[in-house]
C-alpha positions in Angstrom: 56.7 -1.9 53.6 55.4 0.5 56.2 55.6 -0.8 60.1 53.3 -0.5 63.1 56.0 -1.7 66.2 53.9 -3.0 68.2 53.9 -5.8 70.3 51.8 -8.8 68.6 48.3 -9.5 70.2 48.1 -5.5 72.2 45.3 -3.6 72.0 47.3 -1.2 69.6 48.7 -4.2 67.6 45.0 -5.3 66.8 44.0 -1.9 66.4 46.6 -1.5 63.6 45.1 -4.0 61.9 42.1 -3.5 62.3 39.6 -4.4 59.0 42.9 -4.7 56.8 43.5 -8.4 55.1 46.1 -10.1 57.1 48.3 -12.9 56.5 46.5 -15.6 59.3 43.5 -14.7 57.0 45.1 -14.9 53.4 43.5 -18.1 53.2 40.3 -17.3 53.3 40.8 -15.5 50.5 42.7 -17.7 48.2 43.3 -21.2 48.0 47.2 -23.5 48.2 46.3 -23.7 44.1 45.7 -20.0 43.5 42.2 -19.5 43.0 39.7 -17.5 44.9 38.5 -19.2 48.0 34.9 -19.9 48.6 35.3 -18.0 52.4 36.2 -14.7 50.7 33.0 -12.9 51.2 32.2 -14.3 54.5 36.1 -12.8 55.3 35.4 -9.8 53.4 32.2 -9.2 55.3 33.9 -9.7 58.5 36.7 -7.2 58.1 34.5 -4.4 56.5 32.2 -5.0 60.2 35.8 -4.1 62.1 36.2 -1.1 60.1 32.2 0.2 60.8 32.8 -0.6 64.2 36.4 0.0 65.1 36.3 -2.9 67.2 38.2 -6.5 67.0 35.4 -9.2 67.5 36.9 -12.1 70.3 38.9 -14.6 68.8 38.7 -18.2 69.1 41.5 -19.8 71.1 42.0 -23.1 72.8 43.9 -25.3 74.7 47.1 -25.6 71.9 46.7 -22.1 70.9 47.1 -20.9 74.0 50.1 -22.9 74.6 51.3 -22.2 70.8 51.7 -18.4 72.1 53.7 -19.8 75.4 56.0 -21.9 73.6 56.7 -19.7 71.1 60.0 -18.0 72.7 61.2 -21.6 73.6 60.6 -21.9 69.1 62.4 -18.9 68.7 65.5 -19.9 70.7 65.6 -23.0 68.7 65.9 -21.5 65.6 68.1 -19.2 66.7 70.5 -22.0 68.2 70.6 -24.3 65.2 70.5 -21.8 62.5 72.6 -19.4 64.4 71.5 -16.7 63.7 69.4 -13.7 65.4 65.7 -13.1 64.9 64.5 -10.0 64.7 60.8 -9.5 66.1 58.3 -7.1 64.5 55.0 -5.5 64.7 52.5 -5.4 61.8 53.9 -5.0 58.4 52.1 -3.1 56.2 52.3 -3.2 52.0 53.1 0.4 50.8 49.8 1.3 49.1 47.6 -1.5 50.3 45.7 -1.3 53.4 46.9 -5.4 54.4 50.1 -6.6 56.0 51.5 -9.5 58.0 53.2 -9.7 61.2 55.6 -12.3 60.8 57.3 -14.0 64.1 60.1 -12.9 63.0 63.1 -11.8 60.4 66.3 -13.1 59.6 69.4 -11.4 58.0 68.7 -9.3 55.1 66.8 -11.8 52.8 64.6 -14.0 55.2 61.9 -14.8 58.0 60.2 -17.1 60.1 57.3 -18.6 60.7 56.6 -20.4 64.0 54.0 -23.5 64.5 53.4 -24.9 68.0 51.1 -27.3 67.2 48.9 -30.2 68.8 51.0 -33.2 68.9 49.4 -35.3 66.0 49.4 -32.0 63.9 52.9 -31.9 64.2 53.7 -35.4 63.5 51.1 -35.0 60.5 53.9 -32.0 59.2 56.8 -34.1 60.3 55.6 -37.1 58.5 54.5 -35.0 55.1 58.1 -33.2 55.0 57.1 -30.2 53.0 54.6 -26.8 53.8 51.1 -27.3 55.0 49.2 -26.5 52.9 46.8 -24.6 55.3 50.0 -22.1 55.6 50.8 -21.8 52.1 49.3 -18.3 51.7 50.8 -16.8 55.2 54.3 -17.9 54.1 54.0 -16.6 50.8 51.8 -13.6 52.1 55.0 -12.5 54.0 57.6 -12.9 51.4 55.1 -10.7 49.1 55.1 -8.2 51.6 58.7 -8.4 52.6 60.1 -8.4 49.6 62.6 -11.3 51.2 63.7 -14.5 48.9 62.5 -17.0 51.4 61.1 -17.9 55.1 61.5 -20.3 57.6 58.5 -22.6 58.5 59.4 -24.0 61.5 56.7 -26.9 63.8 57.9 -26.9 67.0 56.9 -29.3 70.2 59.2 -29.5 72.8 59.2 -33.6 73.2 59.5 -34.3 70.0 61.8 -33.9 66.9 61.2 -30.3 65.3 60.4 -29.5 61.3 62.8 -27.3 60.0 61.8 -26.5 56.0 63.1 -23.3 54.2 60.3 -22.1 51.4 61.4 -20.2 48.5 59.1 -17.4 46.8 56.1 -19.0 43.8 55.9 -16.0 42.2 52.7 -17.5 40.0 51.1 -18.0 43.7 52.0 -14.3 45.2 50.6 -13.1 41.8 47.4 -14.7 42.6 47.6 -13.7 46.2 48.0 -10.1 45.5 45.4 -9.9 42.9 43.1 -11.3 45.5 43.9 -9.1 48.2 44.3 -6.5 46.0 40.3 -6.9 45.2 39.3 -7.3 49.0 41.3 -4.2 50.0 39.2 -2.2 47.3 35.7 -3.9 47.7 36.2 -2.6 51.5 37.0 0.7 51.2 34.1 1.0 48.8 31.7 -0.5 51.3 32.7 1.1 54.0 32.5 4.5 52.6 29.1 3.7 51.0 27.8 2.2 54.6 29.5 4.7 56.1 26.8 7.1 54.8 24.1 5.4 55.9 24.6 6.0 59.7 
C-alpha cells in the first residue's frame, strides 16, 4: 500500500483523498451481502464533482460525531490498556494501483488494526446487545484488511459510562472479492469521466 502521513481530517489529509473511494464510503458502493449498492452512482457522482473541482464539499457532523472525534484518544488508550499492545496511527492508505484507500484509526503489531466507534448511547447498546459487526461497518472493516493486507481488525464501540464492545473480525475473502470488484469499477468509471468532462471546460 502506498501512504499519505497525514494527520486525519487536515486540509492535506482531505486533499489526499480527494475524489478517491474511501473506506467511510465503501458502503455506498456495496452492500454487508456483497452486491452493488443502490447509492453507487449518487457516490460515484459525488467523488468525480471533487476531482473537477479539487475541492472537499462540507461534511455533515453532529452533536455525537463531534464528540466521537474527542473521545477517540480516550478509545485508543483503552485498547491499548486491555489489549496491551501499541497502536500505531496513520494517514491515508492507499492500494498500490488503485486510486482508493482507507485511513484506519489505527494498526496493531504486524497482522492487525483498529477500528474505533464512539457512538450515541442507544447505538452503542444496540452493538453491545447484537454482539457481533454492524453491519453498517462491514465494508470499512473489511475495506481495510483488503487494503492492508492484515489477517484481522479490531472493531471496537466505545462510551465512557458504559461497558465497551471489544470484537476481533477476521478477513471474508468472498466479501473483499466483491468489494474490490466494486471499487475496482468506480475507480475506472471516474477516471474515464473526469478525463472526458475534463475536456469540456
Amino acid at each position: 500500500m502506498r501512504v499519505s502521513n497525514f494527520e486525519q481530517g487536515t486540509t492535506e489529509w482531505f486533499m489526499s483523498r480527494l475524489g478517491c473511494p474511501s473506506g467511510s464510503g465503501f458502503s455506498k458502493l456495496v452492500t454487508s451481502a456483497g452486491k452493488q449498492s443502490t447509492s453507487a452512482d449518487t457516490y460515484i457522482n459525488g467523488l468525480i464533482a471533487e476531482k473537477l473541482t479539487q475541492t472537499v464539499p462540507e461534511g455533515y457532523t453532529n452533536e455525537w460525531m463531534q464528540r466521537g472525534t474527542e473521545l477517540e484518544p480516550q478509545a485508543r488508550a483503552y485498547y491499548e490498556l486491555i489489549r496491551e499492545e501499541t497502536v500505531q496511527e496513520i494517514g491515508f492508505c492507499m492500494h498500490d494501483t488503485l486510486e482508493c484507500g482507507v485511513s484506519p484509526d489505527g494498526l496493531v503489531g504486524l497482522d492487525g488494526g483498529l477500528e474505533i466507534k464512539c457512538p450515541a448511547p442507544a447505538t452503542h447498546v444496540k452493538y453491545l446487545r447484537a454482539g457481533k459487526l454492524p453491519s453498517e461497518y462491514k465494508a470499512q472493516v473489511m475495506g481495510c484488511l483488503w487494503i492492508t493486507e492484515r489477517e484481522w481488525w479490531d472493531f471496537l464501540s466505545f462510551h465512557p459510562d458504559m461497558p465497551p464492545f471489544l470484537l476481533r473480525v477476521t478477513r471474508d475473502q468472498d466479501f473483499i472479492n466483491a468489494l474490490e470488484n466494486e471499487v475496482r469499477r468506480a475507480c475506472e468509471i471516474i477516471e474515464e469521466q473526469v478525463a472526458q468532462l475534463e475536456k469540456l471546460k
